[in-house]
NUKE-649662 format. One record per residue (C-alpha): x, y, z; residue number from 1. Coordinates in nm, 4 decimals, always signed. Layout:
! residues N
      east     north        up  drenfi
         X         Y         Z     NUM
...
! end
This chain:
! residues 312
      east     north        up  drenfi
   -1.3613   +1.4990   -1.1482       1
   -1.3847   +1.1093   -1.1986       2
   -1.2016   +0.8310   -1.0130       3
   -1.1920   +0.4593   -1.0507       4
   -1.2792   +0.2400   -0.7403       5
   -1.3895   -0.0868   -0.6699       6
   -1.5686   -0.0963   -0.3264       7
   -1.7268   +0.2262   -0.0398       8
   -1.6951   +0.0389   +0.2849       9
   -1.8983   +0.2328   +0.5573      10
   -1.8785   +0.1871   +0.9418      11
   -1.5165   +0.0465   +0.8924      12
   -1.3407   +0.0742   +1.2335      13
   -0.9746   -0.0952   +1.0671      14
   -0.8596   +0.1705   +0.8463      15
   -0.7612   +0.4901   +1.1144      16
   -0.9210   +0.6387   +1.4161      17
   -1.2803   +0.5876   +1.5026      18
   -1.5498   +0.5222   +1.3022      19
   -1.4774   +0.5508   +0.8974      20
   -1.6115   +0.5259   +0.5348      21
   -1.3510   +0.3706   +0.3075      22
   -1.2802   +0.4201   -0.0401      23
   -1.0859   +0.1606   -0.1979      24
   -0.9265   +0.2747   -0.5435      25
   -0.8566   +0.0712   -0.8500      26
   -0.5361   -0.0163   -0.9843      27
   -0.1946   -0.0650   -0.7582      28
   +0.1769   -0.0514   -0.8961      29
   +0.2877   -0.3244   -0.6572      30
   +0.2268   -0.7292   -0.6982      31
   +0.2424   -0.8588   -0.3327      32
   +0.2268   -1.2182   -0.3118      33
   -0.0354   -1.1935   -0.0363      34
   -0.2643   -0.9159   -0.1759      35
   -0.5959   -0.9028   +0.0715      36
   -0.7601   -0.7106   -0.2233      37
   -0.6516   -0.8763   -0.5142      38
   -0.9497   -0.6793   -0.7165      39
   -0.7395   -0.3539   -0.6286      40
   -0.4328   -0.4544   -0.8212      41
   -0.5694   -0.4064   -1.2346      42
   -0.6861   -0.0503   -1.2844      43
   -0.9301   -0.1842   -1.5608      44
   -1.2918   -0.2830   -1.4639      45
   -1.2480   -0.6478   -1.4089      46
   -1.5605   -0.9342   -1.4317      47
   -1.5576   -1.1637   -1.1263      48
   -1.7066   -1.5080   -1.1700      49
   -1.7930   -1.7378   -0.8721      50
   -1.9290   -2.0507   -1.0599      51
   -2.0728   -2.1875   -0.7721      52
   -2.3312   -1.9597   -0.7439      53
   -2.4577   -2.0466   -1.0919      54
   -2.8273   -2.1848   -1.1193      55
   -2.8254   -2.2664   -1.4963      56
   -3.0710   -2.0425   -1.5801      57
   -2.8080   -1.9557   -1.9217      58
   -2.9301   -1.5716   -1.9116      59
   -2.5923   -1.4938   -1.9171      60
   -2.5227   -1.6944   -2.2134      61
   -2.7832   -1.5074   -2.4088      62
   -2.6453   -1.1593   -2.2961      63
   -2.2457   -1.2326   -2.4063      64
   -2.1435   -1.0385   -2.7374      65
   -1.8399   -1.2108   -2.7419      66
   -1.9591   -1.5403   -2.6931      67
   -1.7329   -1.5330   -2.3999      68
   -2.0109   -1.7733   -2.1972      69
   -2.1220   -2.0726   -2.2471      70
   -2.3323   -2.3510   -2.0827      71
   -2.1333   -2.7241   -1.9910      72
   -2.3446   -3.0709   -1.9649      73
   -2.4854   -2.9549   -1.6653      74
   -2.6369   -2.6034   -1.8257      75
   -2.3916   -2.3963   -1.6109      76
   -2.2284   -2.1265   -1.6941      77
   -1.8486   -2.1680   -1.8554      78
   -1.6449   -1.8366   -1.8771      79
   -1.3710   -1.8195   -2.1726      80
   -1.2062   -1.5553   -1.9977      81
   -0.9813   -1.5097   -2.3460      82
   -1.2534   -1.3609   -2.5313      83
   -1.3929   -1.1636   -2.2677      84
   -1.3890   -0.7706   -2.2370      85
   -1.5522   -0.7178   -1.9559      86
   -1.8138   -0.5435   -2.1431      87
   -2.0793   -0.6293   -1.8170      88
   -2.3376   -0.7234   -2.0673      89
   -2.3920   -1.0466   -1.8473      90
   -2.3950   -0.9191   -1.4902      91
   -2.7331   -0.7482   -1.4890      92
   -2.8824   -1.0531   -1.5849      93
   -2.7373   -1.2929   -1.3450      94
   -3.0300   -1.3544   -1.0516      95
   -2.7348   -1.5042   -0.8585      96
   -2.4879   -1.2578   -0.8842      97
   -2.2218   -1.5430   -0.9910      98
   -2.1073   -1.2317   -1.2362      99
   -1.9932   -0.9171   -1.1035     100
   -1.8149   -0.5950   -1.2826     101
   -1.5615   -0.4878   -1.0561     102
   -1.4405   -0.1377   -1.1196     103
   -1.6404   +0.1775   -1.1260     104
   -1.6039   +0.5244   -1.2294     105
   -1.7105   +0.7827   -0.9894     106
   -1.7819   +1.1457   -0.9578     107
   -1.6273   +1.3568   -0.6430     108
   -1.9885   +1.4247   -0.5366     109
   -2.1309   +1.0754   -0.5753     110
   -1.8725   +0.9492   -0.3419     111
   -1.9081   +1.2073   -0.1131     112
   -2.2874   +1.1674   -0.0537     113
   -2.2367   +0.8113   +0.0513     114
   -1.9566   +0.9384   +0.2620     115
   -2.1541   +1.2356   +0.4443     116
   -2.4433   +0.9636   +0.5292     117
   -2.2546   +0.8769   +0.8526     118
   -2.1531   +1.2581   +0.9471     119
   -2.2661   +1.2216   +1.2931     120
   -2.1073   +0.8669   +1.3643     121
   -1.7871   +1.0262   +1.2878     122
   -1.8018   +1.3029   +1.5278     123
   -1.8890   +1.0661   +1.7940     124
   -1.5871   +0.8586   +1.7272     125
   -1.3106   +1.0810   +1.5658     126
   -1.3754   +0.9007   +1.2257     127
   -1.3455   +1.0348   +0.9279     128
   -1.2967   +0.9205   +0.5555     129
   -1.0267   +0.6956   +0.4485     130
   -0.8739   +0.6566   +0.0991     131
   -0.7473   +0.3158   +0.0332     132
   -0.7065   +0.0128   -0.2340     133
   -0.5577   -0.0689   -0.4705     134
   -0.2738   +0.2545   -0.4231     135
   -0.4604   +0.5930   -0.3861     136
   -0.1604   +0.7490   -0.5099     137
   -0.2015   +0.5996   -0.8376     138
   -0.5241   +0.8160   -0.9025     139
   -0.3417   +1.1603   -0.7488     140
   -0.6141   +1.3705   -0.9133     141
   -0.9378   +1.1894   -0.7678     142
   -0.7894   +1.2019   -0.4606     143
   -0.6748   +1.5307   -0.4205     144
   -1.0685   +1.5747   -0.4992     145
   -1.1843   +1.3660   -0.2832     146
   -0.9631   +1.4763   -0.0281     147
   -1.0830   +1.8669   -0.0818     148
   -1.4714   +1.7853   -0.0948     149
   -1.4171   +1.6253   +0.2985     150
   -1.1572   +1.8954   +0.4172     151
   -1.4697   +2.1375   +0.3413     152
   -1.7214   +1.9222   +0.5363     153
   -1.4478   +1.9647   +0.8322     154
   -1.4010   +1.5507   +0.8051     155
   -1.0947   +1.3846   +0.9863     156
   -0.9035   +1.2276   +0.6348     157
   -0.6509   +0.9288   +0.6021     158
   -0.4541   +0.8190   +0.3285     159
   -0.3960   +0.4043   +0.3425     160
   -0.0257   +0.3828   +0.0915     161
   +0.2401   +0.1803   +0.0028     162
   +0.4786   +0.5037   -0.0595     163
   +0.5176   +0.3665   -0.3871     164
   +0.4912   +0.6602   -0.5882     165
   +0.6898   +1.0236   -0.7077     166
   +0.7416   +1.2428   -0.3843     167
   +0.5320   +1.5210   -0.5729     168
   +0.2002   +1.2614   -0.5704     169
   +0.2494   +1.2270   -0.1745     170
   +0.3644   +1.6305   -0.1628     171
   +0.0277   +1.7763   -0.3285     172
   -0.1640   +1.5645   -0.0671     173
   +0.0175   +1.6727   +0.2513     174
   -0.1878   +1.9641   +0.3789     175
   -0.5133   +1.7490   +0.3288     176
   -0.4123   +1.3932   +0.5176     177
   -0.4486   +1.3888   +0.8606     178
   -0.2923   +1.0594   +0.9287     179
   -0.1359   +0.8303   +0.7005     180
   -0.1404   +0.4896   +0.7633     181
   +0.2013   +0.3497   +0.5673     182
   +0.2464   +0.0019   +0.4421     183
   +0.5948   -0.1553   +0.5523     184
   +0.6049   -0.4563   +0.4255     185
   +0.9959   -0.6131   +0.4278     186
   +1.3581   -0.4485   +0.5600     187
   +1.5662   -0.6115   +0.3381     188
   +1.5578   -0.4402   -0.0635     189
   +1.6124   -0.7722   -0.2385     190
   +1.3457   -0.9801   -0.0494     191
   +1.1043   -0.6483   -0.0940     192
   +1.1418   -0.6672   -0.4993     193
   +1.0822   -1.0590   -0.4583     194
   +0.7783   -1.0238   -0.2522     195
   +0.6283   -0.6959   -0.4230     196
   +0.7931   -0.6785   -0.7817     197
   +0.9608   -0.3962   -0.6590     198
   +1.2192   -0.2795   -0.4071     199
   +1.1873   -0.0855   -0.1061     200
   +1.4074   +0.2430   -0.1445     201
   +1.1286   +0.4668   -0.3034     202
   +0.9026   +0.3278   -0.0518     203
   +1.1570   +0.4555   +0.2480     204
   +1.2351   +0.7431   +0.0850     205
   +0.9106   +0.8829   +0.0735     206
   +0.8320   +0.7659   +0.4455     207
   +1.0854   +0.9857   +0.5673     208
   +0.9972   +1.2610   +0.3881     209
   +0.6636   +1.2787   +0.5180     210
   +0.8285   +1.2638   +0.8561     211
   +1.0471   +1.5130   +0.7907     212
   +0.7649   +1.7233   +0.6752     213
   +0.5621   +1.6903   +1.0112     214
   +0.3082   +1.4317   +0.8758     215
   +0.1262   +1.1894   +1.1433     216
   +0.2317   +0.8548   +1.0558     217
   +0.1065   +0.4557   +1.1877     218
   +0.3549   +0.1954   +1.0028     219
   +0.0620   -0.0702   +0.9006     220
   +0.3398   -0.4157   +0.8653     221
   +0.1464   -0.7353   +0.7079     222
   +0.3104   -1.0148   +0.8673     223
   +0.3524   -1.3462   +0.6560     224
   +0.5015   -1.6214   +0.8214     225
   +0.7511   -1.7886   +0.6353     226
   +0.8020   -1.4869   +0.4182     227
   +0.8879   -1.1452   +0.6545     228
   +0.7678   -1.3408   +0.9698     229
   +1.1397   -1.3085   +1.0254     230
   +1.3789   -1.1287   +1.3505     231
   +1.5921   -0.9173   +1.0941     232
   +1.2392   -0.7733   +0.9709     233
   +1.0835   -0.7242   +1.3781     234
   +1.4449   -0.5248   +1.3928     235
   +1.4154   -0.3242   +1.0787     236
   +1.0605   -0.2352   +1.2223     237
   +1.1873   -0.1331   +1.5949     238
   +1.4809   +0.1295   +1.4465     239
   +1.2455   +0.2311   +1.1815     240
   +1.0154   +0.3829   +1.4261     241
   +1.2801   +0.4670   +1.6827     242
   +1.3745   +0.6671   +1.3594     243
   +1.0611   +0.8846   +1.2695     244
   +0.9170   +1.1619   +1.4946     245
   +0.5939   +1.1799   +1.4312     246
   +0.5042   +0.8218   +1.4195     247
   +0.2019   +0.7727   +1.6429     248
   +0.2956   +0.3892   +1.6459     249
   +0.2714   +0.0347   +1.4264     250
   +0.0047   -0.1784   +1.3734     251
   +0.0693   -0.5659   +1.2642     252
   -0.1712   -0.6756   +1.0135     253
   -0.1547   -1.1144   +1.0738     254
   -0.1388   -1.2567   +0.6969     255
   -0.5044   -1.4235   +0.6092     256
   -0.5961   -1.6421   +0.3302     257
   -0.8974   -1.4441   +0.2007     258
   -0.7184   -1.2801   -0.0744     259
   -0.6039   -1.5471   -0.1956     260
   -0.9696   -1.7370   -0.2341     261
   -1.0601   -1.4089   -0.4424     262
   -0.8177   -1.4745   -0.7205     263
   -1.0048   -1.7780   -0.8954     264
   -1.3208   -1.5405   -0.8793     265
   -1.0843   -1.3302   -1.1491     266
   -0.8990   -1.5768   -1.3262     267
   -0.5983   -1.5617   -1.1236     268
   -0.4034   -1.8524   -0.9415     269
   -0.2813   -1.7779   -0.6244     270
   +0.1403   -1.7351   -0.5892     271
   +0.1242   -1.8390   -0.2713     272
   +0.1963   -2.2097   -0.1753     273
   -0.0775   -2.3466   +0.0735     274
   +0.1306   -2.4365   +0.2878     275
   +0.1176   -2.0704   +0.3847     276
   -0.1043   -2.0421   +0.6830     277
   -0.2487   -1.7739   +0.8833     278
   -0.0717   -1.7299   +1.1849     279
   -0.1807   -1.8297   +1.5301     280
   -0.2450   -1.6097   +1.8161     281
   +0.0700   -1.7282   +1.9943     282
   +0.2810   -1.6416   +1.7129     283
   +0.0939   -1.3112   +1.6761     284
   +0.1724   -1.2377   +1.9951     285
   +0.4979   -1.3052   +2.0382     286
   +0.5423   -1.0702   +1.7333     287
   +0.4209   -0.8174   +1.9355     288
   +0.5467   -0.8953   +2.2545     289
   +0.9278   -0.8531   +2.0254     290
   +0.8208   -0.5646   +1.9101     291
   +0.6829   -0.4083   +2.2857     292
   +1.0690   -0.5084   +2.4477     293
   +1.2320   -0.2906   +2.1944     294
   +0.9700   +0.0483   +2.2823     295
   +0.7622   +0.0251   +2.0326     296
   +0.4278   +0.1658   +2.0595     297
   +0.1747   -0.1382   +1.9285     298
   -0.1623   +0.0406   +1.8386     299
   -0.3119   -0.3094   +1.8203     300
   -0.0935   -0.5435   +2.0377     301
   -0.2643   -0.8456   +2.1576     302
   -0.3453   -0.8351   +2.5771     303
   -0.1491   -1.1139   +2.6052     304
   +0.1795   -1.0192   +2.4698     305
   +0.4940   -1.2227   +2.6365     306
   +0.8158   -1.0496   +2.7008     307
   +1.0008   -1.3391   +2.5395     308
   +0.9842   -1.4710   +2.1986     309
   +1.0300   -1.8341   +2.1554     310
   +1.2545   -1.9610   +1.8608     311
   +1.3959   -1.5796   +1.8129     312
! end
């Protein structure tokens, strides 16, 4: 068994309880405007390019079958992205690493011998492994593997999703996730398909289904100001997990701008305007401090939540 992924994170301490390896897979069915891993979202085996790192040696150049590289005045690399396949003729060659083949196919075992390295750092912490991305789900097969091999090493296992996928996908996976940490990302349906490509009803559906069924549950809520940074989405938060039973309680994830700096690196430009900023620790907290007046359980609220929210 074979799975597509584009990064193993080890000691991660975001992505569930404890200590944690990650495995992030490749390809998502969503578009969010402020994708963190924009290198998750194609399922193909992408080549990143970070010109800057370039030192004109033109090794690359000499590598391309497709003539996809060239050199400009200055003997630097030039990528026509339009006749490249991402072949990864030109990677091994760079000394810089200014080319990079994201996207790797992976055996069960191969993956799980990076993941057993840290065995004891886990036990120590309550970590575990972590299956993230890109959209797990989209790869149901590799990780139903995956999620065997560490259920027979006795490891704690998470399942990072947006929901966005056939109940069956989530269904086969149940009785191998011991905590899944669910993307909510906007309330209302219409603003959902605007700010993922698609709307939020599948997404809810399946939440509650896993509730229903007993699963563990931490609502993981990116918050973009200017975008679901909003009261009606705070509220559709609080009675969603006044809602579920088994939620152990919701974490905000502040919007950053490092996703968006990875795009160019990929031939992307960003969807989001720069006037888009990260948010600042008041505004985080006063997030929060919304969020803690209405009972809900903050699993990373800042220490210095207020009881009042300015401006809501």
């Amino acid at each position: 068994m074979t799975g597509r992924i584009f990064d193993i994170q080890r000691f991660s301490i975001h992505d569930g309880p404890g200590i944690r390896t990650t495995v992030f897979f490749k390809g998502c069915p969503l578009r969010c405007l402020w994708c963190h891993n924009p290198e998750g979202i194609d399922a193909k085996p992408q080549l990143a390019f970070a010109p800057e790192r370039c030192i004109a040696c033109g090794e690359c150049v000499k590598a391309c079958p497709e003539t996809a590289l060239a050199r400009n005045q200055s003997g630097k690399a030039v990528l026509d992205r339009a006749r490249c396949n991402a072949c990864g003729a030109c990677a091994p060659v760079c000394d810089a690493q200014a080319l990079e083949i994201v996207g790797r196919d992976v055996a069960v075992d191969e993956v799980m011998a990076v993941v057993l390295r840290d065995r004891d750092y886990y036990a120590a912490s309550g970590g575990g492994l972590t299956l993230s991305g890109g959209e797990p789900l989209a790869q149901p097969e590799f990780a139903e593997a995956l999620l065997r091999a560490a259920r027979q090493e006795r490891l704690h296992c998470s399942v990072e999703t947006s929901g966005f996928a056939e109940w069956r996908r989530l269904e086969r996976l149940l009785p191998l996730v011991d905590l899944w940490l669910y993307d909510y990302k906007e309330t209302n349906p219409q603003l959902h398909a605007s700010f993922t490509g698609e709307s939020n009803e599948l997404v809810l559906a399946n939440l509650r289904a896993l509730d229903r069924a007993g699963a563990r549950l931490v609502l993981r809520c990116p918050m973009v100001p200017d975008y679901n940074a909003r009261p009606e989405h705070l509220d559709g938060i609080a009675a969603l997990a006044r809602e579920l039973r088994h939620l152990d309680g919701v974490e905000l994830l502040p919007y950053h701008r490092l996703g968006q700096s990875k795009l160019a690196r990929f031939g992307f430009s960003s969807r989001m305007p720069a006037t888009v900023k990260a948010p600042d620790k008041d505004m985080v907290s006063s997030w929060n401090g919304y969020l803690s007046s209405r009972g809900v359980r903050l699993l990373s609220a800042d220490p210095g939540i207020r009881s009042k929210v300015p401006g809501i």
